[in-house]
N, C-alpha and C positions, 0 to 999 in steps of 0.2 A: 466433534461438533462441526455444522458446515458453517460457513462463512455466513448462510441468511441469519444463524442460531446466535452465532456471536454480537452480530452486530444487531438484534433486537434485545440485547438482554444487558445489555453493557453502555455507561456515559462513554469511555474512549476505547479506543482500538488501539492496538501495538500490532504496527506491523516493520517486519525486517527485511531487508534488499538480500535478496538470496543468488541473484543469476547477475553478470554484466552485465553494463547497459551495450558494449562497443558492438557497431554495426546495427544495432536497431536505428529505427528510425525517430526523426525528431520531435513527434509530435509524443510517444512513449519515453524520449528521454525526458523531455518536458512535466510529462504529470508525473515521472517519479520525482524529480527533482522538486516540483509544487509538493511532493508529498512529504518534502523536506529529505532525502535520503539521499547520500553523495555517493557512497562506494560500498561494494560489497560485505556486507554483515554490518549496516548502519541499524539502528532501528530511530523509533522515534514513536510517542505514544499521540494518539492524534484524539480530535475529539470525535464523538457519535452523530455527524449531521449529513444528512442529503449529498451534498456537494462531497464529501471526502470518501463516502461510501461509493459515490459513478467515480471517481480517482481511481480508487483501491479495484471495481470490476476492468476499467480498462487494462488496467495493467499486472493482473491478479497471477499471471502466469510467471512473474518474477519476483514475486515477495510470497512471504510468510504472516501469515496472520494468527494472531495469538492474542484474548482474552485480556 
C-alpha cells in the first residue's frame, strides 16, 4: 500500500524511526522529534490530520509507515 493509501483510509498512523538522525540537519531533526520519535526503532502511533501528514512527507525517507 502507498503512503497516500494509508493515510486516506485510517483515523492514526504508526510510523517508526528506521535511519539516524546524526549529521542531518536540524530542521529534519526537529520534525522527527515533533513527531514524537527519539531513537532508532521508536515508533509512536499519531493521529490522521493535515499537519502530521506534511511531518511524515518531509521526513519520509527515515521512517516507516504502517497502518
Amino acid at each position: 500500500m502507498s503512503l497516500e493509501e494509508i493515510m486516506a483510509h485510517s483515523d492514526t498512523i504508526t510510523v517508526k524511526l528506521k535511519k539516524s538522525m546524526i549529521g542531518k540537519n536540524d530542521r529534519q531533526k526537529s520534525t522527527v522529534r515533533g513527531l514524537g520519535l527519539k531513537g532508532i526503532g521508536s515508533e509512536k502511533q499519531l493521529e490522521n490530520t493535515p499537519s502530521v501528514r506534511g511531518m511524515i512527507k518531509k521526513v519520509i525517507n527515515f521512517l516507516e509507515i504502517k497502518e
